[in-house]
C-alpha positions in Angstrom: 32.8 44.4 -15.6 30.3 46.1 -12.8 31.9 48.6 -10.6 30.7 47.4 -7.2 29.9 50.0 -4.6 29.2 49.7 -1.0 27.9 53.2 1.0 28.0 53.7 5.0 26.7 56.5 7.0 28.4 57.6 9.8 26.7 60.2 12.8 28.5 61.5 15.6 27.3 64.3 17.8 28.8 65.9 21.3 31.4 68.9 21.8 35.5 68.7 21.7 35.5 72.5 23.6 37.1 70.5 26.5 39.9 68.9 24.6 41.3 65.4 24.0 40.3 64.1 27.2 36.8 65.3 26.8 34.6 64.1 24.2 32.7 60.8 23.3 34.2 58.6 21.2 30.9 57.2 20.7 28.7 57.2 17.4 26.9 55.3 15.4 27.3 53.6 11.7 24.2 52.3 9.2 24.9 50.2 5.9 22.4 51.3 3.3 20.4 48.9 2.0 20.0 47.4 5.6 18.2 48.9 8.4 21.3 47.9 10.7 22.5 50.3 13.3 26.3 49.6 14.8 26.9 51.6 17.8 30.5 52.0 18.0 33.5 54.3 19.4 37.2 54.1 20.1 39.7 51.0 21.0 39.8 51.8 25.2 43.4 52.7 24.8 41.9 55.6 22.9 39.5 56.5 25.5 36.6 54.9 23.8 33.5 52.4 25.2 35.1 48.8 25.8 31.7 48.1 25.5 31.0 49.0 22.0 32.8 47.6 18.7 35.7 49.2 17.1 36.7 50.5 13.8 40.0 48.0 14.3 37.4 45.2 15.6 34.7 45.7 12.4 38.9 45.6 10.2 39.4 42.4 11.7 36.0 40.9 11.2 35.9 42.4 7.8 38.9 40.4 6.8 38.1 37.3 8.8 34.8 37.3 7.2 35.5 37.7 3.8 38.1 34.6 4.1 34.7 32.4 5.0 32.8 33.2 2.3 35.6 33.2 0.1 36.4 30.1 0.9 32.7 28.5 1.1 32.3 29.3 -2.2 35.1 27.8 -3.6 34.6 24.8 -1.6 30.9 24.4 -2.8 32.5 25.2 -6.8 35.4 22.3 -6.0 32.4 19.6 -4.5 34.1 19.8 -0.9 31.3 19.3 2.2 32.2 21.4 4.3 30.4 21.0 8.1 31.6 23.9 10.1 33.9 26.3 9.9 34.7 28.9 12.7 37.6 31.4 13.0 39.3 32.9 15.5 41.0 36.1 14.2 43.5 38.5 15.8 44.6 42.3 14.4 48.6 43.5 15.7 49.0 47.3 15.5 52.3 48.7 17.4 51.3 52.6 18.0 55.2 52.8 19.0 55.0 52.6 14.8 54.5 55.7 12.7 52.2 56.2 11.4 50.3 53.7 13.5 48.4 50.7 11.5 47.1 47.3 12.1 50.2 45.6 10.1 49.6 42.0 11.1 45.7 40.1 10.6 46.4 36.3 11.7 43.1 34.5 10.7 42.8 30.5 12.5 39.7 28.8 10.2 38.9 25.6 12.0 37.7 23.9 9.3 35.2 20.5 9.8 34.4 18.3 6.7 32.7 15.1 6.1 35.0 11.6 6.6 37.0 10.8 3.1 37.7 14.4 2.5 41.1 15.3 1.2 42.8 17.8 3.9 45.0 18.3 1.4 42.1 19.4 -1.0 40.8 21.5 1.6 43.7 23.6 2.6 44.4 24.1 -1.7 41.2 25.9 -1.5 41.5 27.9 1.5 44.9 29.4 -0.5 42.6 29.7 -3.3 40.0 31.6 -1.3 43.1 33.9 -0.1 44.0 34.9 -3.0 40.7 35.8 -4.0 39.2 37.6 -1.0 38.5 41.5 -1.5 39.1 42.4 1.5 42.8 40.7 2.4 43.4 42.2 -1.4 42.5 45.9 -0.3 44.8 45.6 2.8 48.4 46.6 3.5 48.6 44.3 6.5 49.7 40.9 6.2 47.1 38.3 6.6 47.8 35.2 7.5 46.3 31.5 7.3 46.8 29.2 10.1 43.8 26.4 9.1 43.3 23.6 10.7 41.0 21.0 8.7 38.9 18.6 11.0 37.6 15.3 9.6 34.1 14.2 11.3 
């Protein structure tokens, strides 16, 4: 068994000496092997950038991602053609809720594969691909499926 690891650096710089209200939320992320930068800060109802990505944004994406190549890879191991596949994702957090936490990841693949295809088939391995994504299995949120399979 290899023990997988995956490192980030994260750099911010500024001054809280005025408080809450004012620091940047602002700062920046890299991913080591890449030479990647993400600029990122704060959701806006946080006083961050509404112009820069989120750590509950990158959560989402994270989990919506690893569903697609999860689920590519099963699909290739099972001989399904899969066309396209695009997903619309949405994270629910209720900071009413303490301690406050995205509880709720609804993922909505849109799924296109070749004429003759078994939805049926399809949708099996997009449960398969669930149950085997790393990231949906290191959550405590609930993440659910709503595919929809297309047939071209």
């Amino acid at each position: 068994m290899t023990l997988h690891t995956y490192d980030t650096a994260l750099r911010w710089h500024g001054s809280t000496a005025d408080g809450y209200r004012g620091y940047s939320r602002g700062h920046t992320a890299t991913v080591a092997p890449t030479d990647a930068v993400l600029a990122l800060s704060a959701d806006p109802a946080f006083r961050g950038d509404a112009t820069l990505l989120n750590p509950e944004q990158l959560l989402v994406t994270a989990t919506s991602s690893c569903q697609l190549l999860s689920f590519l890879a099963v699909a290739a191991m099972r001989g399904i053609h899969v066309h396209d596949y695009t997903d619309t994702a949405r994270g629910f957090m209720d900071d009413r809720v303490s301690p406050a936490a995205i509880s709720r990841i609804v993922l909505q693949p849109v799924i296109t594969v070749l004429r003759g295809t078994d939805s049926a088939e399809v949708l099996d391995a997009v449960n398969a691909a669930h149950a085997g994504c790393y990231i949906a299995n290191s959550l405590r949120s609930s993440v659910e499926l709503r595919p929809t399979v297309v047939v071209a």
